[in-house]
Biopython code that builds the backbone (N, CA, C, O; Angstrom):
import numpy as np
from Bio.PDB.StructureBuilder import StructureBuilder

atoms = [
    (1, "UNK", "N", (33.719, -20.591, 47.785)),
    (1, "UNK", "CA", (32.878, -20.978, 46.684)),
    (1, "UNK", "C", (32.392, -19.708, 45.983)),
    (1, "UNK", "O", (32.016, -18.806, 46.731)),
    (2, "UNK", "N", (32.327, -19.441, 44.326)),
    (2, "UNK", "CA", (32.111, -18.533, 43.702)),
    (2, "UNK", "C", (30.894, -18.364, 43.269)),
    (2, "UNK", "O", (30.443, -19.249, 43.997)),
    (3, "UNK", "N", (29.897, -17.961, 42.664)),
    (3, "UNK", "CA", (28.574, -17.896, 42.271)),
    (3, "UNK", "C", (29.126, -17.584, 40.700)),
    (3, "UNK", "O", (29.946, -16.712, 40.416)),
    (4, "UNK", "N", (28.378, -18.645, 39.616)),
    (4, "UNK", "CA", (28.653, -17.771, 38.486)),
    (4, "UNK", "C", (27.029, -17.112, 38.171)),
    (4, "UNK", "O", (25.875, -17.345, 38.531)),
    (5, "UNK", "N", (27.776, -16.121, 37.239)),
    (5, "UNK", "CA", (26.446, -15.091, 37.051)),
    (5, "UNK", "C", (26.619, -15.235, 35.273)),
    (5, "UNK", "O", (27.572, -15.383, 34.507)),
    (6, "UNK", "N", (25.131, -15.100, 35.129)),
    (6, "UNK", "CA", (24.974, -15.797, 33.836)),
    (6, "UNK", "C", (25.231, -14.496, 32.859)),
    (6, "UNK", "O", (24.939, -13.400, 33.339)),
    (7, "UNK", "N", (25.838, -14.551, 31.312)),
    (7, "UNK", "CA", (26.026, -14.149, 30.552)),
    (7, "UNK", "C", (24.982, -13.260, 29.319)),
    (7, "UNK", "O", (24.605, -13.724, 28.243)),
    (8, "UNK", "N", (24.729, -12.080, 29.795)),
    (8, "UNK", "CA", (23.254, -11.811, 29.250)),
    (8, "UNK", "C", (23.674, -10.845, 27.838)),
    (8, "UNK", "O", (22.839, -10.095, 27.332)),
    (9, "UNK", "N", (24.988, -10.973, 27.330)),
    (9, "UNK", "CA", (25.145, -10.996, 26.038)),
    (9, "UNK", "C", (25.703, -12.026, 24.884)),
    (9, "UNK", "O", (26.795, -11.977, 24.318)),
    (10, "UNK", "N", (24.519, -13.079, 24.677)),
    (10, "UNK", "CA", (25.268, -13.938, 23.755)),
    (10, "UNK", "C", (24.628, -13.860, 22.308)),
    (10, "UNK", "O", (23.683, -13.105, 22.081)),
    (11, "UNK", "N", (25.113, -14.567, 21.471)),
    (11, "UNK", "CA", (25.190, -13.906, 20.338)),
    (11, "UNK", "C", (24.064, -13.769, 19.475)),
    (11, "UNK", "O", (24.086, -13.367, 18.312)),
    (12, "UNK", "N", (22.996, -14.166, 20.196)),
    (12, "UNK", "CA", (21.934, -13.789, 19.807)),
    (12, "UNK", "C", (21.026, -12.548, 20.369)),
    (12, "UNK", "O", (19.941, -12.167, 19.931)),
    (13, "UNK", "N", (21.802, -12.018, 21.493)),
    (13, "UNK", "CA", (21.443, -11.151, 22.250)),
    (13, "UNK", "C", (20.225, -11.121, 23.136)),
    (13, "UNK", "O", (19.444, -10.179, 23.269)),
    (14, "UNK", "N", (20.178, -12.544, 23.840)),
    (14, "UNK", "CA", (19.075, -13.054, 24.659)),
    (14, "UNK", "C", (17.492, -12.893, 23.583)),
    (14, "UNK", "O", (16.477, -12.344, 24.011)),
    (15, "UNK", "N", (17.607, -13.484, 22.208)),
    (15, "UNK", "CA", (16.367, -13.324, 21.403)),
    (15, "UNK", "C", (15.902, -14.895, 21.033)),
    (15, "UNK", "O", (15.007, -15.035, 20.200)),
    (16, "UNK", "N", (16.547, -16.142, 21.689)),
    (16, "UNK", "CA", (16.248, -17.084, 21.547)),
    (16, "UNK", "C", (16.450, -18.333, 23.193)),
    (16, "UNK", "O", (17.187, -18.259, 24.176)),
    (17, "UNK", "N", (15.589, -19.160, 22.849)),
    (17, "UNK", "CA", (16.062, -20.122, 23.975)),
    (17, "UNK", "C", (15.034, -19.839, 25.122)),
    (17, "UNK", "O", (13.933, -19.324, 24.927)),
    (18, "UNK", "N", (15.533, -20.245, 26.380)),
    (18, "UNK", "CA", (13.852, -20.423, 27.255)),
    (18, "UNK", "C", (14.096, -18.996, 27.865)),
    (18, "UNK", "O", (13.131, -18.502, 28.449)),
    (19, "UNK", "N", (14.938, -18.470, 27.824)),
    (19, "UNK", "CA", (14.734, -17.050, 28.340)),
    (19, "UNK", "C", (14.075, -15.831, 27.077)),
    (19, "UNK", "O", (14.471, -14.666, 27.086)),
    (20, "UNK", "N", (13.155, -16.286, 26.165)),
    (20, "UNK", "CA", (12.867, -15.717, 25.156)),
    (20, "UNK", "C", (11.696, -14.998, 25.244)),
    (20, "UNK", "O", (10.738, -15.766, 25.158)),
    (21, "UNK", "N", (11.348, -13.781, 25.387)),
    (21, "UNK", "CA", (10.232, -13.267, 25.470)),
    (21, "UNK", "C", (9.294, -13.998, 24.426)),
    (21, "UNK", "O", (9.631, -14.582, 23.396)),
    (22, "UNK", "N", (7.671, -13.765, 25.110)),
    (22, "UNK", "CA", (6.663, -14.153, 24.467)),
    (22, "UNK", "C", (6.521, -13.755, 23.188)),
    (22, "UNK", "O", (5.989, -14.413, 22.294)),
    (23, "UNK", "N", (6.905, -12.883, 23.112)),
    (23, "UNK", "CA", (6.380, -11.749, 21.448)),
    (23, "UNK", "C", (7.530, -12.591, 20.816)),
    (23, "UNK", "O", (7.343, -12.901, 19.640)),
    (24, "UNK", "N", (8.508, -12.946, 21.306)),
    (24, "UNK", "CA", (9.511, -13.144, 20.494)),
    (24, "UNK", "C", (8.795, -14.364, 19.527)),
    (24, "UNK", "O", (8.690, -14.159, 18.317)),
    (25, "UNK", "N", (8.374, -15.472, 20.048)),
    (25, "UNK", "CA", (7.809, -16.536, 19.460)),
    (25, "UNK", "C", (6.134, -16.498, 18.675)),
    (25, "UNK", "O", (5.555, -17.505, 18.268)),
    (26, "UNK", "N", (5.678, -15.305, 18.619)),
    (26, "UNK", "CA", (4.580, -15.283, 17.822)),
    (26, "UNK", "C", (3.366, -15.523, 19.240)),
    (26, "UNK", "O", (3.438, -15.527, 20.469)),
    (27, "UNK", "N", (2.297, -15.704, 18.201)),
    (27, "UNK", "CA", (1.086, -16.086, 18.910)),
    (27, "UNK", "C", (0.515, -17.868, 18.462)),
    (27, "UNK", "O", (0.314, -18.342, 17.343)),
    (28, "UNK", "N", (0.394, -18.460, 19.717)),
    (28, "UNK", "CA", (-0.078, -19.828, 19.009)),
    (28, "UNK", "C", (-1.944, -20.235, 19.288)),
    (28, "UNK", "O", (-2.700, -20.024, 20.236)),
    (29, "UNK", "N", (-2.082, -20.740, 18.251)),
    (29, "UNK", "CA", (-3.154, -20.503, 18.594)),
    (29, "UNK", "C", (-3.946, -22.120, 18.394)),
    (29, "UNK", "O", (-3.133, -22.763, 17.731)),
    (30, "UNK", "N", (-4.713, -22.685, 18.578)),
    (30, "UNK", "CA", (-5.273, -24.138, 18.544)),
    (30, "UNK", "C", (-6.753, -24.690, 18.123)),
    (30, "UNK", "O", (-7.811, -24.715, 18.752)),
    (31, "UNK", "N", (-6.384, -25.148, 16.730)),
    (31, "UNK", "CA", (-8.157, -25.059, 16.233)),
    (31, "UNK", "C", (-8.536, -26.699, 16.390)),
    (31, "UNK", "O", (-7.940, -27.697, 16.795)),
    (32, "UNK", "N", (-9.664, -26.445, 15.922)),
    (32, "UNK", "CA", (-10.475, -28.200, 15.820)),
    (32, "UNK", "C", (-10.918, -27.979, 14.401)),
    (32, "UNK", "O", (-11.568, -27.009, 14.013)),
    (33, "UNK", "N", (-10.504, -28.962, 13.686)),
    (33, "UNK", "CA", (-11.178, -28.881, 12.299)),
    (33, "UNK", "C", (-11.443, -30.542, 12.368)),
    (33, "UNK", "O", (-10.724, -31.434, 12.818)),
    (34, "UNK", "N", (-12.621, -30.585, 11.808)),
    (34, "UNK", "CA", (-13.480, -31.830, 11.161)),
    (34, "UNK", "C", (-13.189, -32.202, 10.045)),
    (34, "UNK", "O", (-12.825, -31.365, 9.220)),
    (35, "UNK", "N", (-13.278, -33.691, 9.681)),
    (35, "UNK", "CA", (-12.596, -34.339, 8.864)),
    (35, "UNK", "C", (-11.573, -34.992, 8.256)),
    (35, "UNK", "O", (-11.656, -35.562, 7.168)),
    (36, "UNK", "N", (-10.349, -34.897, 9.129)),
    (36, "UNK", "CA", (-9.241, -34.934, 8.896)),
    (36, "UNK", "C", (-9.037, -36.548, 9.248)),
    (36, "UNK", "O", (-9.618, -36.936, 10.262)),
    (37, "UNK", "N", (-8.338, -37.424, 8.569)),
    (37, "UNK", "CA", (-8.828, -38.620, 8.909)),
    (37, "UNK", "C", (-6.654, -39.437, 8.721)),
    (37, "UNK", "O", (-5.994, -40.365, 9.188)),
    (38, "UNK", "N", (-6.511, -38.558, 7.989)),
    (38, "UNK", "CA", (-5.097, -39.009, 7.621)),
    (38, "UNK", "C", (-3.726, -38.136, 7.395)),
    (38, "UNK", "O", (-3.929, -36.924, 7.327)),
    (39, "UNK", "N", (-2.408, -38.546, 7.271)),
    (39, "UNK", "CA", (-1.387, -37.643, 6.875)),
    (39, "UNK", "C", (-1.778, -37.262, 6.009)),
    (39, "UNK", "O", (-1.280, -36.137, 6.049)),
    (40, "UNK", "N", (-2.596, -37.299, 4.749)),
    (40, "UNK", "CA", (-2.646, -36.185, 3.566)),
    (40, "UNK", "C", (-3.495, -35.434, 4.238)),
    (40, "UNK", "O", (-3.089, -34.281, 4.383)),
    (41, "UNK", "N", (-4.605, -35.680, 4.736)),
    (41, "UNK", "CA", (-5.676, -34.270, 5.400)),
    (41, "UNK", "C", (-4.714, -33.721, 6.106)),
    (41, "UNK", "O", (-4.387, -32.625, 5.653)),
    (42, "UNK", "N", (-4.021, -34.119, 7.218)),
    (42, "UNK", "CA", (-2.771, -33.303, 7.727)),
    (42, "UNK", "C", (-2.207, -31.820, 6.724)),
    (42, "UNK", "O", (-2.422, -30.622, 6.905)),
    (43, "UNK", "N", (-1.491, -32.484, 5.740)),
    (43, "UNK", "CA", (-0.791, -32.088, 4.606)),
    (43, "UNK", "C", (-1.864, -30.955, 3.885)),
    (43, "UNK", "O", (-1.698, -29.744, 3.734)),
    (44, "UNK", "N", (-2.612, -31.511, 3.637)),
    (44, "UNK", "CA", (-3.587, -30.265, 3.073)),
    (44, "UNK", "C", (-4.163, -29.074, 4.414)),
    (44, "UNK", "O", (-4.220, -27.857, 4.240)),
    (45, "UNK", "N", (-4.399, -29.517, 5.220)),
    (45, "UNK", "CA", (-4.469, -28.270, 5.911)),
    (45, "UNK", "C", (-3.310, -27.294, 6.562)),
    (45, "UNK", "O", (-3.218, -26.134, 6.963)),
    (46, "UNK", "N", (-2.519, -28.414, 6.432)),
    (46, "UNK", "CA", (-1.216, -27.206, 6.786)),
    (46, "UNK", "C", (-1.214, -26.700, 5.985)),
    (46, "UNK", "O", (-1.169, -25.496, 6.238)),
    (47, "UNK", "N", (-1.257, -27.057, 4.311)),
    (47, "UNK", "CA", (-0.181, -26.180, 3.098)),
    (47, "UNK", "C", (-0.920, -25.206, 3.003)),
    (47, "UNK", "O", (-0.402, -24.344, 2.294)),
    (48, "UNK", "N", (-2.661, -24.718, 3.686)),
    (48, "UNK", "CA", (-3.473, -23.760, 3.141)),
    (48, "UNK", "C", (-3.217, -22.706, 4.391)),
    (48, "UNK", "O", (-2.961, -21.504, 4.317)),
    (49, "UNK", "N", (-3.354, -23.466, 5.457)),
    (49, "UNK", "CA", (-2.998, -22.588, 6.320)),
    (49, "UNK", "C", (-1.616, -21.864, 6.619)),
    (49, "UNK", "O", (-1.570, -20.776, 7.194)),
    (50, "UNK", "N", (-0.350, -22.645, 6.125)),
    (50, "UNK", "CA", (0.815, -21.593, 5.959)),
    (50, "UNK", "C", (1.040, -20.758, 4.912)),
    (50, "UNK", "O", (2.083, -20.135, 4.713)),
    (51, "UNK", "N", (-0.318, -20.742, 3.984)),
    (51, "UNK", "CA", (-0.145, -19.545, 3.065)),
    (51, "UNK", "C", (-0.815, -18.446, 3.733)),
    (51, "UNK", "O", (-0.556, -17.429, 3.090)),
    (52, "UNK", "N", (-1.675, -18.136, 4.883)),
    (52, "UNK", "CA", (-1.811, -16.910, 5.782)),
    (52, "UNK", "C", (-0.713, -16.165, 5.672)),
    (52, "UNK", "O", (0.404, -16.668, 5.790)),
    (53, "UNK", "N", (-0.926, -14.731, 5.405)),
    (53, "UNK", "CA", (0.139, -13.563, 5.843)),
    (53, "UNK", "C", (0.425, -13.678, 7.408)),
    (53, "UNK", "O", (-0.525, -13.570, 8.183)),
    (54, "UNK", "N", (1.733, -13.898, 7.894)),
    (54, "UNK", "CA", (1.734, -14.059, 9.441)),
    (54, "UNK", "C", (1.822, -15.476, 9.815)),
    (54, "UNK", "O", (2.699, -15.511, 10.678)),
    (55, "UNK", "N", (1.397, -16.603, 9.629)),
    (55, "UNK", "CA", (2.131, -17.579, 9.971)),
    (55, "UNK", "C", (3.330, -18.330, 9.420)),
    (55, "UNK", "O", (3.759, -18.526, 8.283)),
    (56, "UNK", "N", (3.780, -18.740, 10.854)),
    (56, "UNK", "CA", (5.445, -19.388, 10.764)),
    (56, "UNK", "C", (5.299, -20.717, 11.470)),
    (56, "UNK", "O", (6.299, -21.434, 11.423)),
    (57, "UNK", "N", (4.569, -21.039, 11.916)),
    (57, "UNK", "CA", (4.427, -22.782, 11.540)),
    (57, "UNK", "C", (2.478, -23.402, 12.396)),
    (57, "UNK", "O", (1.562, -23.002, 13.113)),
    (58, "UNK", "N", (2.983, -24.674, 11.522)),
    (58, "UNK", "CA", (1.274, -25.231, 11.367)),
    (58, "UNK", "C", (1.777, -26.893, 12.167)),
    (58, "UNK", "O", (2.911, -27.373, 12.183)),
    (59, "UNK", "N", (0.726, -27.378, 12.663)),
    (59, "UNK", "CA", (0.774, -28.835, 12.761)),
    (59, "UNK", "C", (-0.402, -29.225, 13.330)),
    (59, "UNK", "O", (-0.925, -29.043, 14.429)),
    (60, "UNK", "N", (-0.754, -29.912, 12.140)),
    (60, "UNK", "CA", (-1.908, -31.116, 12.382)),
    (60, "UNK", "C", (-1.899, -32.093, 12.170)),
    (60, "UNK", "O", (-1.413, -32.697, 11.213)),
    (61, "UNK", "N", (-2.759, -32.630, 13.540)),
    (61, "UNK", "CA", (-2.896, -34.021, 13.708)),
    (61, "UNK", "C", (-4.284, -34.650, 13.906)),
    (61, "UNK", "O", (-5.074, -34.340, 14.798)),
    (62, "UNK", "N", (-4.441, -35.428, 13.102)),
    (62, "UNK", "CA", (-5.811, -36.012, 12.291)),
    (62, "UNK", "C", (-6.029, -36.800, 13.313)),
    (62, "UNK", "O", (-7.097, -37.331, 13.008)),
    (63, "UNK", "N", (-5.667, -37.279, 14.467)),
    (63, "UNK", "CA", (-6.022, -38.281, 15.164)),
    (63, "UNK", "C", (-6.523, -37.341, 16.241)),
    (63, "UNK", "O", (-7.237, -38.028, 16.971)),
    (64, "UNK", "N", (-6.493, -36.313, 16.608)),
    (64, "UNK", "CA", (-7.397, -35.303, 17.743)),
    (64, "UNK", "C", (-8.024, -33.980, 16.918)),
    (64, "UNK", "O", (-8.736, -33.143, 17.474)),
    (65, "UNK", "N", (-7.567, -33.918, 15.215)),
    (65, "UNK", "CA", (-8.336, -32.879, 14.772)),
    (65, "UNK", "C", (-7.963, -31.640, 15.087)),
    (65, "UNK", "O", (-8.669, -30.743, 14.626)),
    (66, "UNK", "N", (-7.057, -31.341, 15.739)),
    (66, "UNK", "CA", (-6.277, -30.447, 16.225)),
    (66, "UNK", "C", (-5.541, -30.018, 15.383)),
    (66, "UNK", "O", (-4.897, -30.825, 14.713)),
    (67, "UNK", "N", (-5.437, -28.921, 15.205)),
    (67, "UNK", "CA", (-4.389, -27.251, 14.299)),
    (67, "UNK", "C", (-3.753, -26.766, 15.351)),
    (67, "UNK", "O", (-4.422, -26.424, 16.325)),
    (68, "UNK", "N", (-2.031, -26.614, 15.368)),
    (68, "UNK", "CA", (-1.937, -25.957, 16.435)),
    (68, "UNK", "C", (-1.116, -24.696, 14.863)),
    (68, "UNK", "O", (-0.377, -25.148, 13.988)),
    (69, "UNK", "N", (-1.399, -23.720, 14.922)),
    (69, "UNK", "CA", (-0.806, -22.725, 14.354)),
    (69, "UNK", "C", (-0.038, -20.901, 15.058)),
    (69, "UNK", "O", (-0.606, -20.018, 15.701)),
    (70, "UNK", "N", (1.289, -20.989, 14.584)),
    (70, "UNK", "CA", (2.085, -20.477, 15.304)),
    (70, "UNK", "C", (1.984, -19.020, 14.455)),
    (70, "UNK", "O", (2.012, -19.143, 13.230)),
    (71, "UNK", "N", (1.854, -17.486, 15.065)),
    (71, "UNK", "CA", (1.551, -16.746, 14.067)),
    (71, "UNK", "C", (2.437, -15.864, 14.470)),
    (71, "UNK", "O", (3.018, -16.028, 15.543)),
    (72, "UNK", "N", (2.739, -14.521, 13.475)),
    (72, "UNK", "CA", (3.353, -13.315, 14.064)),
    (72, "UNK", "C", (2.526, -12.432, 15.073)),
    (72, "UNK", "O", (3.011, -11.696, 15.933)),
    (73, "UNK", "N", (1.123, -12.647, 14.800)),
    (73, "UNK", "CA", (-0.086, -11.354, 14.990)),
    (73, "UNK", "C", (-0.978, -12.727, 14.976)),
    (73, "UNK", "O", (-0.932, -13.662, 14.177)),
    (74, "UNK", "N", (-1.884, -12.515, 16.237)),
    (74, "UNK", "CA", (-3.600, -13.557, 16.003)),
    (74, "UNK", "C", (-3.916, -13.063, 14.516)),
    (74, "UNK", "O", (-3.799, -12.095, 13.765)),
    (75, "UNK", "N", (-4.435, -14.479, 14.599)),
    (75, "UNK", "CA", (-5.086, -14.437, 13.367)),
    (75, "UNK", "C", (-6.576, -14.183, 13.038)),
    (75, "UNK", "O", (-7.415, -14.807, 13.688)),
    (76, "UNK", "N", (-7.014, -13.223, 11.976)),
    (76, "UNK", "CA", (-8.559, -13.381, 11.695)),
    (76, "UNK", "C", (-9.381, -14.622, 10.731)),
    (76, "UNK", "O", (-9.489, -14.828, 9.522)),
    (77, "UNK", "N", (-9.900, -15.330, 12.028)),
    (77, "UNK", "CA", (-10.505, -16.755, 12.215)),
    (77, "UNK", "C", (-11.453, -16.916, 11.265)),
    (77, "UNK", "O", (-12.089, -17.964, 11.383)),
    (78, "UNK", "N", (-11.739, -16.249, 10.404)),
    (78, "UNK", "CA", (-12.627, -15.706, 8.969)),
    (78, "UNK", "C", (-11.172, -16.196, 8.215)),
    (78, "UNK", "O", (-11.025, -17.222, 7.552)),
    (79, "UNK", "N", (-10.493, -15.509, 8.412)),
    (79, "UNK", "CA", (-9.370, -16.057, 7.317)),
    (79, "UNK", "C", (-8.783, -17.707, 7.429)),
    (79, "UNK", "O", (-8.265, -18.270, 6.464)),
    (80, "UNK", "N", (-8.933, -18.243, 8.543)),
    (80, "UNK", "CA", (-8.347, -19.797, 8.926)),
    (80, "UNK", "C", (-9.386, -20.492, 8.344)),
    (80, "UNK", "O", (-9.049, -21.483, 7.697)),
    (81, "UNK", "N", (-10.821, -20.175, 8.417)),
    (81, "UNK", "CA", (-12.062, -20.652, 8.221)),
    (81, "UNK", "C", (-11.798, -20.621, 6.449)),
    (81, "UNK", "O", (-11.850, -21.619, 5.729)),
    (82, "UNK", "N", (-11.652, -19.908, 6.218)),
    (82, "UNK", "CA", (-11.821, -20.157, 4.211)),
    (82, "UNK", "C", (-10.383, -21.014, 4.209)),
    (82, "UNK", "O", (-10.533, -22.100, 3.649)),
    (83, "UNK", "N", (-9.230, -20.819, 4.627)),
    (83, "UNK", "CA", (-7.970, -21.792, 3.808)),
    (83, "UNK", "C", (-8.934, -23.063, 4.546)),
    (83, "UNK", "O", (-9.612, -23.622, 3.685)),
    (84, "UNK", "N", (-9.111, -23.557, 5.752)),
    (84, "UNK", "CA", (-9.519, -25.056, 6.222)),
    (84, "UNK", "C", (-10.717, -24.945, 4.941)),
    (84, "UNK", "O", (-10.343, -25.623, 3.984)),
    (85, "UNK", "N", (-11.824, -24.380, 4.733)),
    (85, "UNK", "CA", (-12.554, -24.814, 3.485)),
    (85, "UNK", "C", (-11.881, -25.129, 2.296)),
    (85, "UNK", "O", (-12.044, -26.156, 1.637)),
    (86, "UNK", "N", (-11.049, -24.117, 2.026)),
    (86, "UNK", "CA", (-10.358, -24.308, 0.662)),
    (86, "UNK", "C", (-9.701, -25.752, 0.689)),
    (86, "UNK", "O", (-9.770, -26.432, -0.335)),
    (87, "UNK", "N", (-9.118, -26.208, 1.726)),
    (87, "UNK", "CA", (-8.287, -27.736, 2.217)),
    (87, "UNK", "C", (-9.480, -28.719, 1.705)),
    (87, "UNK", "O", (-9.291, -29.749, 1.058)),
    (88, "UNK", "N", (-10.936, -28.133, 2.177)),
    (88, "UNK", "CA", (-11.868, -29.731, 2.137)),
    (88, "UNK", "C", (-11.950, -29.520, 3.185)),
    (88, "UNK", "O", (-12.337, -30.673, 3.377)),
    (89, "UNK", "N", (-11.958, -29.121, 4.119)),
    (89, "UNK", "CA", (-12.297, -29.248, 5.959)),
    (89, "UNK", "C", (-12.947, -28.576, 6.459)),
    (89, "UNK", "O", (-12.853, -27.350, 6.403)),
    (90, "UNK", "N", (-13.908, -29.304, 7.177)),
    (90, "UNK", "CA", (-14.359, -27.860, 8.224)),
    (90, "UNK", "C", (-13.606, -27.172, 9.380)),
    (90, "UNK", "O", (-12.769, -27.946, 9.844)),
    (91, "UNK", "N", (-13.619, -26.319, 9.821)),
    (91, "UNK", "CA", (-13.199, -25.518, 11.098)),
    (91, "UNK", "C", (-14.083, -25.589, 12.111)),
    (91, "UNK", "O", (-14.939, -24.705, 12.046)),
    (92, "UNK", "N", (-14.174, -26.263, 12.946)),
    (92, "UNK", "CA", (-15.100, -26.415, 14.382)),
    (92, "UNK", "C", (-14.946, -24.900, 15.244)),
    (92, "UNK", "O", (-15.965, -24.478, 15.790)),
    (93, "UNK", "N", (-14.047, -24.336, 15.323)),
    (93, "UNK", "CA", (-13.579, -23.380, 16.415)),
    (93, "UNK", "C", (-12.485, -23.434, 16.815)),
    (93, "UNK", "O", (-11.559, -24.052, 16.289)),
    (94, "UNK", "N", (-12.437, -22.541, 18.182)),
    (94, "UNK", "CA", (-10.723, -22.695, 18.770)),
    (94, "UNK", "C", (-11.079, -23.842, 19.673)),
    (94, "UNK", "O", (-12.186, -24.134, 20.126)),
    (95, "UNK", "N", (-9.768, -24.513, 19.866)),
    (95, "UNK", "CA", (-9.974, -26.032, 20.772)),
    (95, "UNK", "C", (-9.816, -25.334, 22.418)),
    (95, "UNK", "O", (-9.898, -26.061, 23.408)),
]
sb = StructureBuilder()
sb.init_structure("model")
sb.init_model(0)
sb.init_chain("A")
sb.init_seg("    ")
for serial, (resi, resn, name, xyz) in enumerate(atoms, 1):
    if name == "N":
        sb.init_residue(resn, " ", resi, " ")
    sb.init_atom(name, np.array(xyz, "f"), 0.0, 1.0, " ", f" {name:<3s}", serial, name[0])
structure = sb.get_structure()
Protein backbone atom coordinates (compact mmCIF):
# COMPACT_ATOMS: atom_id res chain seq x y z
CA UNK A 1 0.00 0.00 0.00
CA UNK A 2 1.34 3.53 -1.11
CA UNK A 3 0.76 6.80 0.87
CA UNK A 4 -0.10 9.65 -1.47
CA UNK A 5 1.53 12.89 -0.49
CA UNK A 6 -0.30 15.90 -1.27
CA UNK A 7 0.62 18.36 -4.04
CA UNK A 8 1.84 21.70 -2.54
CA UNK A 9 2.19 23.35 -5.96
CA UNK A 10 -1.13 23.99 -7.51
CA UNK A 11 -2.02 26.63 -9.50
CA UNK A 12 -2.79 28.88 -7.22
CA UNK A 13 0.21 28.22 -5.29
CA UNK A 14 -1.48 27.06 -2.00
CA UNK A 15 -3.20 30.93 -1.80
CA UNK A 16 -6.72 29.59 -1.71
CA UNK A 17 -8.97 26.81 -0.18
CA UNK A 18 -8.90 25.46 3.54
CA UNK A 19 -5.25 25.31 3.58
CA UNK A 20 -5.26 29.22 3.19
CA UNK A 21 -3.48 31.30 5.55
CA UNK A 22 -5.38 33.73 7.78
CA UNK A 23 -3.98 37.00 6.25
CA UNK A 24 -4.83 35.50 3.14
CA UNK A 25 -8.67 36.05 3.79
CA UNK A 26 -8.66 39.52 5.42
CA UNK A 27 -9.92 40.37 8.84
CA UNK A 28 -13.67 39.65 9.74
CA UNK A 29 -15.11 41.44 11.93
CA UNK A 30 -19.02 41.40 13.50
CA UNK A 31 -21.14 44.43 14.39
CA UNK A 32 -24.72 44.94 15.91
CA UNK A 33 -26.44 47.76 14.34
CA UNK A 34 -30.03 48.88 15.42
CA UNK A 35 -32.78 49.26 13.26
CA UNK A 36 -32.57 47.16 10.59
CA UNK A 37 -35.93 45.64 10.17
CA UNK A 38 -35.78 44.40 6.40
CA UNK A 39 -33.85 43.38 3.03
CA UNK A 40 -33.64 47.08 2.08
CA UNK A 41 -32.05 48.04 5.66
CA UNK A 42 -29.88 45.00 4.76
CA UNK A 43 -29.10 46.68 1.33
CA UNK A 44 -28.43 50.02 2.69
CA UNK A 45 -26.02 49.06 5.16
CA UNK A 46 -24.05 46.96 3.11
CA UNK A 47 -23.82 49.52 0.09
CA UNK A 48 -22.28 52.16 2.81
CA UNK A 49 -20.25 49.90 4.37
CA UNK A 50 -18.54 48.39 1.14
CA UNK A 51 -17.59 51.82 0.22
CA UNK A 52 -14.79 51.61 3.25
CA UNK A 53 -11.19 51.64 1.82
CA UNK A 54 -10.35 47.86 2.69
CA UNK A 55 -13.42 46.02 2.60
CA UNK A 56 -14.16 42.95 0.38
CA UNK A 57 -17.37 41.76 1.57
CA UNK A 58 -20.43 42.80 3.92
CA UNK A 59 -23.56 40.77 5.07
CA UNK A 60 -26.41 41.76 6.92
CA UNK A 61 -29.01 40.31 8.43
CA UNK A 62 -31.91 42.31 9.86
CA UNK A 63 -33.34 39.47 11.69
CA UNK A 64 -30.18 39.32 14.42
CA UNK A 65 -28.90 42.93 13.45
CA UNK A 66 -25.77 41.52 12.74
CA UNK A 67 -22.85 43.03 10.16
CA UNK A 68 -20.51 40.50 9.52
CA UNK A 69 -17.77 42.56 7.45
CA UNK A 70 -14.76 41.02 5.77
CA UNK A 71 -11.70 43.54 5.55
CA UNK A 72 -8.08 43.72 4.19
CA UNK A 73 -6.78 45.62 7.55
CA UNK A 74 -9.38 46.05 10.91
CA UNK A 75 -11.23 48.56 10.49
CA UNK A 76 -11.47 52.12 12.29
CA UNK A 77 -14.94 51.64 14.07
CA UNK A 78 -15.29 55.64 13.84
CA UNK A 79 -15.31 54.95 10.23
CA UNK A 80 -18.16 51.87 10.29
CA UNK A 81 -19.99 54.18 12.81
CA UNK A 82 -20.53 57.25 10.22
CA UNK A 83 -21.29 54.84 6.86
CA UNK A 84 -24.07 52.75 9.46
CA UNK A 85 -25.25 56.59 10.25
CA UNK A 86 -25.02 57.67 6.81
CA UNK A 87 -27.35 54.16 6.00
CA UNK A 88 -30.06 55.53 8.76
CA UNK A 89 -28.70 53.04 11.41
CA UNK A 90 -27.28 52.96 14.46
CA UNK A 91 -24.06 50.95 15.32
CA UNK A 92 -24.48 49.22 18.79
CA UNK A 93 -20.75 47.89 18.87
CA UNK A 94 -18.84 44.76 18.02
CA UNK A 95 -21.28 41.68 18.54
Amino acid sequence: MTTEQTNSSSCCGGSCGPGAAAEDRGVTTVYKVSGMTCGHCEGAVSEEISALDGVTAVKAVAATGEVTVTSAAPLDEAAVRAAVDEAGYELVGRA
